[in-house]
KOLDORO-441486 format. One record per residue (C-alpha): residue in one letter; residue number from 1; x, y, z. Coordinates in Angstrom, 1 decimal. Layout:
REM KOLDORO-441486
+------+-----+--------+--------+--------+
: code : pos :      X :      Y :      Z :
+------+-----+--------+--------+--------+
:    a : NUM :      X :      Y :      Z :
...
+------+-----+--------+--------+--------+
END
This chain:
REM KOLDORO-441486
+------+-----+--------+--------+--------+
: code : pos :      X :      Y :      Z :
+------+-----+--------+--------+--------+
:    x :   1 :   29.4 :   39.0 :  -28.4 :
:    x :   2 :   28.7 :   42.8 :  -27.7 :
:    x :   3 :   31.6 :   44.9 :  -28.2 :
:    x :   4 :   33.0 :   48.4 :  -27.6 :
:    x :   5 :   35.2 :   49.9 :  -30.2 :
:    x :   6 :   36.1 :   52.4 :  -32.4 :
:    x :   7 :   34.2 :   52.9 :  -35.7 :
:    x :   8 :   36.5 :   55.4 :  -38.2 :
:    x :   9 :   35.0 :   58.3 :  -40.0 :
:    x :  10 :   36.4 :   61.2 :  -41.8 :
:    x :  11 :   38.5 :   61.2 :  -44.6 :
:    x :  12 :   42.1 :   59.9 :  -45.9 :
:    x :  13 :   44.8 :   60.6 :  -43.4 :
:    x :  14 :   42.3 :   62.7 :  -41.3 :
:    x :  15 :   40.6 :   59.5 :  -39.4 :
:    x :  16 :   38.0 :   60.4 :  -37.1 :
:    x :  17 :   36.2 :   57.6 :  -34.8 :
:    x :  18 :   33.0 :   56.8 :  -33.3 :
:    x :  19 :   32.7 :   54.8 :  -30.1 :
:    x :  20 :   30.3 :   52.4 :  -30.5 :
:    x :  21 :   28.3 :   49.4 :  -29.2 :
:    x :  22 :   28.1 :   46.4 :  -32.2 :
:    x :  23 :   28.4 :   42.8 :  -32.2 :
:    x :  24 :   32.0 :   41.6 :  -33.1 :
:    x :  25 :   30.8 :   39.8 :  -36.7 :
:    x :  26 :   29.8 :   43.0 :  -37.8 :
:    x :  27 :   32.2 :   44.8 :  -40.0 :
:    x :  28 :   34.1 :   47.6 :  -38.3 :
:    x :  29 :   32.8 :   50.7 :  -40.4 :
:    x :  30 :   29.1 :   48.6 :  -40.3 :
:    x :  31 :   26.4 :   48.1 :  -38.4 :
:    x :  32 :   25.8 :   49.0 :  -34.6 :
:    x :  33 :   23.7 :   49.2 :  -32.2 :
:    x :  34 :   24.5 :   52.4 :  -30.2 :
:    x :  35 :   26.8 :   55.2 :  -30.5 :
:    x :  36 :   27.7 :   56.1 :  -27.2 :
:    x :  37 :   31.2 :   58.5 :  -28.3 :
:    x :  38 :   33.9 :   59.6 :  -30.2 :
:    x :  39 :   37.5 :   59.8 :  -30.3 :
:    x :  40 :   39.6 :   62.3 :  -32.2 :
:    x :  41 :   42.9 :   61.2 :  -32.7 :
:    x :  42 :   44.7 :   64.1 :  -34.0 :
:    x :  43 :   43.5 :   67.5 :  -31.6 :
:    x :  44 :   46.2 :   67.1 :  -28.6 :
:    x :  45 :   46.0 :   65.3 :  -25.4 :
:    x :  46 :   44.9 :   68.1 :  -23.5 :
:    x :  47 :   42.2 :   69.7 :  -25.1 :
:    x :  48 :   38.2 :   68.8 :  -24.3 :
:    x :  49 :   37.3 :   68.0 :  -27.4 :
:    x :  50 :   39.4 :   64.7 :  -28.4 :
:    x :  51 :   37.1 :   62.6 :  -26.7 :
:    x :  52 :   33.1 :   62.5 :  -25.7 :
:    x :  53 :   31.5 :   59.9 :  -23.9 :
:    x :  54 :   28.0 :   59.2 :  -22.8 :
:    x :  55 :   29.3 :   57.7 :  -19.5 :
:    x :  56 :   25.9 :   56.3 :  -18.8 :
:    x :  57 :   25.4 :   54.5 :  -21.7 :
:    x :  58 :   28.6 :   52.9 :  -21.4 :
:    x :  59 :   28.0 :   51.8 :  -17.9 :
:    x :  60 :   24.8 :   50.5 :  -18.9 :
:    x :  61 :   26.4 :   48.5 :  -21.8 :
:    x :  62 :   29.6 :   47.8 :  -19.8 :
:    x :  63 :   26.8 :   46.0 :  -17.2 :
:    x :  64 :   24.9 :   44.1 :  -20.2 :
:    x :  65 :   28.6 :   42.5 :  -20.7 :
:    x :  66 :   29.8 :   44.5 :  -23.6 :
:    x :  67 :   33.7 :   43.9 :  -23.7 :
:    x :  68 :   36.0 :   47.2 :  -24.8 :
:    x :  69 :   38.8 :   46.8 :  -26.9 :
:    x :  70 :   42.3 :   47.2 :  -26.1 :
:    x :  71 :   42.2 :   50.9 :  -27.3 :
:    x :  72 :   38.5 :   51.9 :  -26.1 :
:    x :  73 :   39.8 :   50.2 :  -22.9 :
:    x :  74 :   42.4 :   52.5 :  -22.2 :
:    x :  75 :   40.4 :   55.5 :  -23.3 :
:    x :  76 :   37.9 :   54.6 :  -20.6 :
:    x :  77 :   40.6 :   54.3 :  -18.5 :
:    x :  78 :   41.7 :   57.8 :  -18.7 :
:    x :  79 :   38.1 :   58.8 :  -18.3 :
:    x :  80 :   37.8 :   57.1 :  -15.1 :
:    x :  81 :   34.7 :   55.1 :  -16.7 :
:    x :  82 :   36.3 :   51.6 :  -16.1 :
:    x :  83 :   40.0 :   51.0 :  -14.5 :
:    x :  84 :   42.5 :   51.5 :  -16.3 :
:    x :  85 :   44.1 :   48.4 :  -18.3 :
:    x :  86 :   47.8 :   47.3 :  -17.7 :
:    x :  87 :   50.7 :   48.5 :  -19.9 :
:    x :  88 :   51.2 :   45.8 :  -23.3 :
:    x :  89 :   54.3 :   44.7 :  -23.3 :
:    x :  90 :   56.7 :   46.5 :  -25.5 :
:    x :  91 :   58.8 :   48.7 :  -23.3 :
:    x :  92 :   60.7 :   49.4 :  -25.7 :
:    x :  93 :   58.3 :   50.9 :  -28.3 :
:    x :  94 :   58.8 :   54.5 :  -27.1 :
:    x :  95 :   63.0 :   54.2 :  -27.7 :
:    x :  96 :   64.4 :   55.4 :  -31.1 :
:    x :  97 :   65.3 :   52.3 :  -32.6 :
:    x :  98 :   69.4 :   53.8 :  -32.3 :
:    x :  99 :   69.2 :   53.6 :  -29.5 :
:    x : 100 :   67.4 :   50.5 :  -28.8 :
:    x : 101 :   70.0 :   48.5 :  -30.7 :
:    x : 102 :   72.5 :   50.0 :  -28.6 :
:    x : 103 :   70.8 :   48.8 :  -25.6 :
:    x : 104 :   70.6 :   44.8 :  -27.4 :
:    x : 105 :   74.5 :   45.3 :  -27.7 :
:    x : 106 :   75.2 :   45.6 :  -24.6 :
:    x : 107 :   72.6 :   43.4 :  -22.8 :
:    x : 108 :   74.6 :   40.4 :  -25.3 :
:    x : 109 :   78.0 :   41.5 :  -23.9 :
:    x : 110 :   76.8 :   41.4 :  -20.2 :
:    x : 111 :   75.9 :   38.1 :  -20.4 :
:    x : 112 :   79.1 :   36.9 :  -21.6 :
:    x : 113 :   80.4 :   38.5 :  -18.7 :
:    x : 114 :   78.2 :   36.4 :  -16.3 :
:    x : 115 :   78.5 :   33.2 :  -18.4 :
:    x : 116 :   80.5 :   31.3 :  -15.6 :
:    x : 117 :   77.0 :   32.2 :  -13.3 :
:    x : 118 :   74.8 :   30.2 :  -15.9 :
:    x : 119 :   77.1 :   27.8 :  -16.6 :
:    x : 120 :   76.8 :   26.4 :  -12.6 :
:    x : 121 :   72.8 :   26.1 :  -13.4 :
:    x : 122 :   73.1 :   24.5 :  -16.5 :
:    x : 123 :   75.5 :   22.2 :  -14.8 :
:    x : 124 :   73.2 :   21.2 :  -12.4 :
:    x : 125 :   70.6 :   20.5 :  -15.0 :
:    x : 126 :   73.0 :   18.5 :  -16.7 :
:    x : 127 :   73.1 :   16.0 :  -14.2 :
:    x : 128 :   69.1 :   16.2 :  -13.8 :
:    x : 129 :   69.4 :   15.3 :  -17.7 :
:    x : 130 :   71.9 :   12.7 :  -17.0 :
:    x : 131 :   69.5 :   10.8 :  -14.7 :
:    x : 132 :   67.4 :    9.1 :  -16.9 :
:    x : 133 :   71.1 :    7.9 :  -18.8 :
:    x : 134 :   71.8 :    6.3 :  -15.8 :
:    x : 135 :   69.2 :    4.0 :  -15.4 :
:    x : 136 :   69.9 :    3.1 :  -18.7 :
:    x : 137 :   73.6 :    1.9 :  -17.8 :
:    x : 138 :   71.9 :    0.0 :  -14.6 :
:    x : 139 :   69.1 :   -2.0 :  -17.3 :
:    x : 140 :   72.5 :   -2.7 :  -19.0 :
:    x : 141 :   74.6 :   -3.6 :  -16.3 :
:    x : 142 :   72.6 :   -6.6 :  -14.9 :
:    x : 143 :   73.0 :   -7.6 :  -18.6 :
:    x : 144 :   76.9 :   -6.8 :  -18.2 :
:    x : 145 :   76.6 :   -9.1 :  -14.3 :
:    x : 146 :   74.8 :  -12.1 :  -16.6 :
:    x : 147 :   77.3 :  -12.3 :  -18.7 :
:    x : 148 :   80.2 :  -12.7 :  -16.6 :
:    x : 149 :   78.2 :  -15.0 :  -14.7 :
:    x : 150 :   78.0 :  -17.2 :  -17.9 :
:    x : 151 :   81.6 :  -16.8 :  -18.3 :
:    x : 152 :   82.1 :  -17.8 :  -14.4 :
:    x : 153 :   80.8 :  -21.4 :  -14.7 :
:    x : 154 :   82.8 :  -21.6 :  -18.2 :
:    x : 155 :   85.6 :  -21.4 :  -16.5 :
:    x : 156 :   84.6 :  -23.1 :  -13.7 :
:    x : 157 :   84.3 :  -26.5 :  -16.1 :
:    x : 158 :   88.2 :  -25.7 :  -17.3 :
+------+-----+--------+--------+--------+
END
C-alpha cells in the first residue's frame, strides 16, 4: 500500500522531514518512491517556509490511491490540498494537567449529585435483568403445582 508520510532528516533534537510517497513496509527513514515536500517543525506557524508541497504531485499520488497519514493529513488540510481531517479525540491534551485534574474532581462530585437520576435507569434495567429470573421461577413452579398435586391425592386416600 502507497503511503504519504513524513521521512525525518536533520540532526539530534533539530528534526527536519521530507514528505514523501513510499510503500508502508518500507522503513520510515528508507526507501521511496517520490519526494513530493517537506515539513519543518520548528520555524513558526506563520512563516512560508515550514512547509513546501508539490500540490500536483500529490494530487496525482492522492488519485493513484496513496493514503496520508494522520499528520501529513492534517498538513494537507491546512494547505487546502485534501479536506481537512476531524479533530482526535483528546480534548483535553491542550489543558495543563492542574488543571485537568481539577476538572476530573469535579465531573466525580456532579455525578453524585445526580445519582438519584441514574439510579431510576438502572432500576429499570433491573427489572429488564430480572426477566429472564422469572421464567426461571415459572420452569420451577409447574414443578412446585406437581408436587402439591402428588400430595392432593395423598391425602385424598387418608
Amino acid at each position: 500500500m502507497l503511503k504519504l508520510r513524513l521521512s525525518r532528516g536533520g540532526t539530534k533534537k533539530r528534526p527536519v522531514y521530507k514528505v514523501v510517497v513510499a510503500d508502508s513496509r518500507f522503513a520510515r527513514d528508507g526507501r521511496f518512491i517520490e519526494k513530493v515536500g517537506f515539513f519543518n517543525p520548528l520555524l513558526p506557524k506563520e512563516k512560508k517556509e515550514r512547509v513546501g508541497l508539490e500540490a500536483e504531485r500529490i494530487k496525482y499520488w492522492l488519485g493513484q490511491g496513496a493514503q496520508p497519514t494522520t499528520r501529513v493529513a492534517r498538513i494537507l488540510g491546512e494547505n487546502e490540498l485534501m479536506p481537512m481531517p476531524a479533530n482526535g479525540n483528546n480534548p483535553n491534551k491542550a489543558v495543563p494537567k492542574k488543571e485537568r485534574n481539577k476538572k476530573e474532581e469535579d465531573n466525580k462530585e456532579a455525578p453524585k449529585a445526580e445519582a438519584p437520576k441514574e439510579e431510576a435507569p438502572k432500576a429499570e434495567a433491573a427489572p429488564a435483568a430480572e426477566a429472564p429470573n422469572e421464567e426461571a421461577p415459572n420452569e420451577e413452579a409447574p414443578k412446585a403445582e406437581e408436587a402439591p398435586k402428588e400430595e392432593a391425592p395423598a391425602e385424598e386416600k387418608k
